[in-house]
C-alpha positions in Angstrom: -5.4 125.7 -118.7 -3.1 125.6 -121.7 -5.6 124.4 -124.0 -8.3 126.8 -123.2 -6.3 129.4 -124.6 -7.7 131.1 -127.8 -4.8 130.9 -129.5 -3.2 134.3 -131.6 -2.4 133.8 -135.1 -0.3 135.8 -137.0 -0.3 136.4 -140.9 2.0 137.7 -143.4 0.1 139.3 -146.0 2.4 137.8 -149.2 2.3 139.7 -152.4 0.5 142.7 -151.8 -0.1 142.4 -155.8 -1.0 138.6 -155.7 -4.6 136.8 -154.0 -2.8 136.8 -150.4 -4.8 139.9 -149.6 -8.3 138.7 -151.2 -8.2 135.2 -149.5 -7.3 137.0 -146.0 -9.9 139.3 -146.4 -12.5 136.5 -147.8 -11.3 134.4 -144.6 -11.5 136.8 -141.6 -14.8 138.3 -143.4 -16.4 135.6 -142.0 -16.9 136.6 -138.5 -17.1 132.4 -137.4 -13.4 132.9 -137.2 -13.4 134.7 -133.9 -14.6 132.3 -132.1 -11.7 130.2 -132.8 -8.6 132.6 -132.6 -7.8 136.1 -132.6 -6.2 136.6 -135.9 -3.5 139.3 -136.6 -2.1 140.7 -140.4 0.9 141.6 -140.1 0.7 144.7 -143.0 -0.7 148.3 -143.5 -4.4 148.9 -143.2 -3.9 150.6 -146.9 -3.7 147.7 -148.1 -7.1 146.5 -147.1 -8.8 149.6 -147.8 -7.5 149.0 -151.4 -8.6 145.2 -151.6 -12.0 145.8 -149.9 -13.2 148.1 -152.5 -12.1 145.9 -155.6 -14.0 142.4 -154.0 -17.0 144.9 -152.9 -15.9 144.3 -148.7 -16.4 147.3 -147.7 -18.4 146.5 -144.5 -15.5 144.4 -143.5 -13.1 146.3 -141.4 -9.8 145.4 -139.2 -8.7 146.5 -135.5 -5.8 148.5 -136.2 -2.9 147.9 -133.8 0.3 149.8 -134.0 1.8 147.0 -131.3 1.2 143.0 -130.8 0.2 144.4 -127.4 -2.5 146.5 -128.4 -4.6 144.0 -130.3 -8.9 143.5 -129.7 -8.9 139.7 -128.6 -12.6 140.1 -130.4 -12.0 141.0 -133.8 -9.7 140.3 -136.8 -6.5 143.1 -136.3 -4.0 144.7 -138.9 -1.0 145.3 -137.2 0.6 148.1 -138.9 4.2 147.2 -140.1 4.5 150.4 -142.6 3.1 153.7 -143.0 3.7 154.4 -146.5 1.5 154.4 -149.3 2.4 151.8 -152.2 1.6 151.9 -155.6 -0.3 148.0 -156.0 -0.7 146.7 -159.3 -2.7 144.1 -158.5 -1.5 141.0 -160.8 2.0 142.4 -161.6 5.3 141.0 -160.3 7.5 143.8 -159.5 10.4 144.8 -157.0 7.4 146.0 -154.6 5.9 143.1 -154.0 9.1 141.1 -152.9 9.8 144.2 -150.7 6.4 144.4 -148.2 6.2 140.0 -148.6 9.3 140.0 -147.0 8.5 142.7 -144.3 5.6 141.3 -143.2 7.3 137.8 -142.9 10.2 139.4 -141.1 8.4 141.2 -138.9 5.4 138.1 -137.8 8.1 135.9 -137.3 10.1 138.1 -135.3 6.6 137.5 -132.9 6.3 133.6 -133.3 10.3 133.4 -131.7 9.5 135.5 -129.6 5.9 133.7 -128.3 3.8 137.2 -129.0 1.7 135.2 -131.5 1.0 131.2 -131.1 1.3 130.1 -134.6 1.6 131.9 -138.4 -0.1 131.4 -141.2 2.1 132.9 -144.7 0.0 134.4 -147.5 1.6 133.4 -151.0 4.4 135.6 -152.2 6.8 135.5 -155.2 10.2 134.1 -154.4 11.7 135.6 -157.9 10.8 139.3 -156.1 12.4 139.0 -152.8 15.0 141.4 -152.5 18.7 140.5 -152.4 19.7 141.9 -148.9 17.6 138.4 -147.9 19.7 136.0 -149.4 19.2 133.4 -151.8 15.4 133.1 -150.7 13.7 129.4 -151.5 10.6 129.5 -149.8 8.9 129.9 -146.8 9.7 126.5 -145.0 13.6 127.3 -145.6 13.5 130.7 -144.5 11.3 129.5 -141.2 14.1 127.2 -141.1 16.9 129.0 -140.6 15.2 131.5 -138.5 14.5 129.1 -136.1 18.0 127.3 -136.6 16.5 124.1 -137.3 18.3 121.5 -139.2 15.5 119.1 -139.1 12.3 119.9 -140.6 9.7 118.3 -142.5 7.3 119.9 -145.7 4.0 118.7 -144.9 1.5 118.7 -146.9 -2.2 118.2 -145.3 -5.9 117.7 -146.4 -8.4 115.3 -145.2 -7.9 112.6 -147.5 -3.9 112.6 -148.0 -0.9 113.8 -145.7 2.8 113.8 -147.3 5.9 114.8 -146.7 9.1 115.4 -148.2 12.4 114.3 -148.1 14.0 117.0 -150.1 12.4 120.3 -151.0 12.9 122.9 -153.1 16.1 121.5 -154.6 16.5 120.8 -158.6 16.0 117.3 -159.8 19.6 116.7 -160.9 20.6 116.5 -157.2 17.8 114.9 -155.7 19.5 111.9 -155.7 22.7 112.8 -154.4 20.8 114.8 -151.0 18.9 111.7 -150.7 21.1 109.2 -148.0 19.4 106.5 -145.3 19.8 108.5 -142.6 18.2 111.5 -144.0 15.0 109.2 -145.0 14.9 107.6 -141.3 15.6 111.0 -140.0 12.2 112.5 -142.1 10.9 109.2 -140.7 10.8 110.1 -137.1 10.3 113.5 -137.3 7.0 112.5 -139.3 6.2 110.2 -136.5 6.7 112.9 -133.9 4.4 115.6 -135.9 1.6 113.1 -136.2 1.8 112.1 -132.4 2.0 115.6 -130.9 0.5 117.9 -133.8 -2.8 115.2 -134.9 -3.1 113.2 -132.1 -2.1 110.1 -133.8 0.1 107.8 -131.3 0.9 104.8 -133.7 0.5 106.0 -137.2 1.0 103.8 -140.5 3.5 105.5 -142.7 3.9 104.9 -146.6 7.4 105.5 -148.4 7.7 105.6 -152.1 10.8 104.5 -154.2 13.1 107.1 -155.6 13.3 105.7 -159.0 10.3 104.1 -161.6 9.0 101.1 -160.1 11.0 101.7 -157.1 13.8 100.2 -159.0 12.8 97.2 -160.5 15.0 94.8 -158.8 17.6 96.9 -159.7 16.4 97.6 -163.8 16.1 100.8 -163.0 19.1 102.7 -160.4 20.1 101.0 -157.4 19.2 103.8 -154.8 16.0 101.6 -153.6 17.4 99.2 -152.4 20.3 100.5 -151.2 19.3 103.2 -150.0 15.6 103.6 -149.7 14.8 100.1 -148.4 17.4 100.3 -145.4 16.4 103.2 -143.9 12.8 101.7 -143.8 14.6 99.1 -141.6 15.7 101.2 -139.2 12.9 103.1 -139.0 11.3 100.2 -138.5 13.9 98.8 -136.1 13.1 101.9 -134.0 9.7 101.5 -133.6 8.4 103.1 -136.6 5.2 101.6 -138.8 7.0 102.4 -141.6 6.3 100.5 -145.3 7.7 100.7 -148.8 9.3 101.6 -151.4 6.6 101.6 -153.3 6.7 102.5 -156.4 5.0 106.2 -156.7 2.7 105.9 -160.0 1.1 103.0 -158.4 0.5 103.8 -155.8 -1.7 106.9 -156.2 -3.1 105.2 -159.0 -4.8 102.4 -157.1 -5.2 105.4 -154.0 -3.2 102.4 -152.1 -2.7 106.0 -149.5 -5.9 105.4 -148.2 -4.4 102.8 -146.2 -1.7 105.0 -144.5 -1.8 107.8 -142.2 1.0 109.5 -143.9 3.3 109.3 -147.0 6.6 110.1 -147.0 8.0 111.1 -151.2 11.3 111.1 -151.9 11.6 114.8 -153.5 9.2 117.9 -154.5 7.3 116.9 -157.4 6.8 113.4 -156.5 4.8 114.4 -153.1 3.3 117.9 -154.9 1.6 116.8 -158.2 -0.4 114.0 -156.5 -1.4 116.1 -153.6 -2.1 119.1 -155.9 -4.6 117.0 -157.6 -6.4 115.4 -154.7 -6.3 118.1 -152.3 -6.1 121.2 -155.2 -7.9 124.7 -153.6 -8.0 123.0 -150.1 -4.8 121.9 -149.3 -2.2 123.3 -146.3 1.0 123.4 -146.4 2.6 123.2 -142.7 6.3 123.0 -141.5 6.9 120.3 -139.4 9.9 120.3 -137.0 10.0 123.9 -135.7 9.4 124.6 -131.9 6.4 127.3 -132.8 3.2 126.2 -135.3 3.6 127.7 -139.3 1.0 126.6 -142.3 0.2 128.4 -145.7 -2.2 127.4 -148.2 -0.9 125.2 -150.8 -1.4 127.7 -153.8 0.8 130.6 -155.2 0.4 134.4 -155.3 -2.0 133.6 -158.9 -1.4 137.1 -160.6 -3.8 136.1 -163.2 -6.9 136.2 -160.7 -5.5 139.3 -158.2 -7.5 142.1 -158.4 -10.6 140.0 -160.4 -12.3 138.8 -157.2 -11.8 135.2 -158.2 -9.7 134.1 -156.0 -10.9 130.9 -153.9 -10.3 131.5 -149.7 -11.3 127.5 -149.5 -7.2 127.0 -148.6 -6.3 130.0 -146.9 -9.3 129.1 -144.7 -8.1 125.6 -143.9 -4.5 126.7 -143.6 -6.0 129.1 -140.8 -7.8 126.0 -139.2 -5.1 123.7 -139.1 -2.5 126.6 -137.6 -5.4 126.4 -134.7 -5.7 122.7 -134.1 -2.3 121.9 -134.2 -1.7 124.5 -132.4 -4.3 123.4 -129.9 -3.0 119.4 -130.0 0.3 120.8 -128.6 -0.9 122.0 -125.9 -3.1 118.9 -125.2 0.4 116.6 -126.0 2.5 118.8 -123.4 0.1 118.6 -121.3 -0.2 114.5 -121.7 3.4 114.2 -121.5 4.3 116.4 -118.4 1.8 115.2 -116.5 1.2 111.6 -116.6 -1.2 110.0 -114.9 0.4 107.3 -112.6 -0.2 104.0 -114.7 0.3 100.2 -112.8 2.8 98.7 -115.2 0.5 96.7 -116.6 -1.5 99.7 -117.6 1.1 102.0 -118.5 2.4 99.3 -121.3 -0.9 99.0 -122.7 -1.0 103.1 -123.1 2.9 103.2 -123.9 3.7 106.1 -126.6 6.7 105.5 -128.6 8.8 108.3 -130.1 
């Protein structure tokens, strides 16, 4: 069946001058991994060679694949994406970098549309470096995006303790509130709802929104927007069979950890959702991208040139980013398998196990 399958997960490398290559190396290392996925790098076995010396690896070693078809279903593989040797300054942001980040991502997600690999996890890489011919390049989750052609998406960001989304991105603060509209909130609102149902098993979860402004307005003292704004599209979430709760104002909230009490949090823009998540969930956190039809999660950390090369790096997030591409990849199958196959329910029974969407 389905969810027998050991699922294939693909990873761009990042900044071949940043951590990306440590933490993967750190991660696969560990040979506990195998028994859980068949992991593929989507890079040149150069790099690794390189890497392995510096953080003393050497008896770690990767399946080298020149073709998603030719990978060892029992060991970690490199799938080899370029031949030619690169000059990596480990720790410096330069025009390289951006080049072989952006290769690697090309080329992993060109499998994951394509269904060669079941889910991707992205090593950090340096926005600032990403050549031109790309675009005006955000991040991963936008690039994923529009890849995939998907309007609606979610930034998630997981750990034990706290899941939030977002209900704008990597946008700048001045025009936050202007992207920010009730439709768009009850919109994030249902594709959270779906995510926790089919990605974490969760078939009626409690969801927390926070207010836009300070003290999610202060009855007005403070902008408008929350009530306006913020506190209908809570309604019709709620009129459409969401649990959703709020606004509540966002300093208070994490400051009495009032998110224990939810299943998921919903912010209104980047910062909002990222500093208090940073600083529960800091070194173990995953990012994950919520809304597209194939599974994507990253760590929830940056390329760090200041530890690259040093052998400092942590692997404690790459590791659960790895994880969670597994198990949600894994509740998928168990939700499509739920859903196509119902058992047949009496009435009676099949309103007490009803799922909403």
């Amino acid at each position: 069946m389905n969810r027998l399958k050991t699922p294939i997960i693909g990873i761009s490398v990042g900044d071949v001058n940043g951590i990306g290559p440590e933490v993967i190396i750190k991660t696969l290392a560990d040979a506990r991994i195998n028994e859980f996925c068949i992991p593929v790098v989507y890079a040149s076995p150069k790099i690794f060679s390189f890497y392995k010396k510096i953080i003393g690896q050497n008896d770690f070693n990767l399946f080298i694949a020149k073709s998603i078809d030719q990978i060892n279903p029992k060991r970690p593989n490199v799938l080899v994406c370029w031949e030619e040797e690169i000059d990596i300054k480990p720790g410096e942001d330069n025009a390289l970098g951006g080049k072989y980040a952006l290769k690697s991502l090309q080329l992993a997600t060109n499998d994951l549309r394509d269904g060669k690999i079941d889910a991707l996890v992205t090593a950090p890489l340096n926005k600032h470096n990403i050549p031109a011919e790309a675009g005006k390049f955000i991040g991963h989750t936008e690039f994923l995006a529009t890849e995939f052609s998907n309007s609606e998406h979610l930034m998630f960001l997981l750990s034990p303790e706290l899941k939030i989304g977002l209900v704008t991105g990597h946008v700048p603060v001045k025009e936050v509130t202007e992207k920010i509209t009730a439709e768009k909130i009850t919109a994030k609102l249902k594709l959270m709802k779906k995510s926790l149902f089919e990605d974490f098993g969760m078939n009626k979860p409690r969801i927390a929104v926070l207010g836009l402004n300070p003290h999610a307005g202060d009855n007005n003292l403070i902008g408008t927007e929350d009530e306006n704004i913020v506190t209908p599209a809570v309604k019709a979430a709620q009129d459409a069979g969401i649990l959703a709760y709020g606004p509540y104002p966002a300093d208070g909230f994490f400051g009495s950890r009032q998110y224990r009490q939810f299943d998921a949090v919903l912010a209104m823009y980047h910062d909002q959702g990222l500093i208090p998540f940073k600083y529960i969930a800091f070194e173990e956190g995953v990012n994950f991208t919520a809304g597209l039809p194939a599974v994507r999660t990253s760590p929830d950390h940056g390329t760090a040139y200041s530890l690259a090369g040093k052998n400092k790096a942590s692997e404690t997030s790459f590791r659960n980013a790895m994880y969670a591409a597994i198990e949600i990849f894994r509740q998928r199958k168990n939700s499509e398998d739920i859903t196509s196959n119902p058992l047949p329910f009496t009435p009676l029974r099949r309103e007490r196990f009803r799922i909403d969407f």
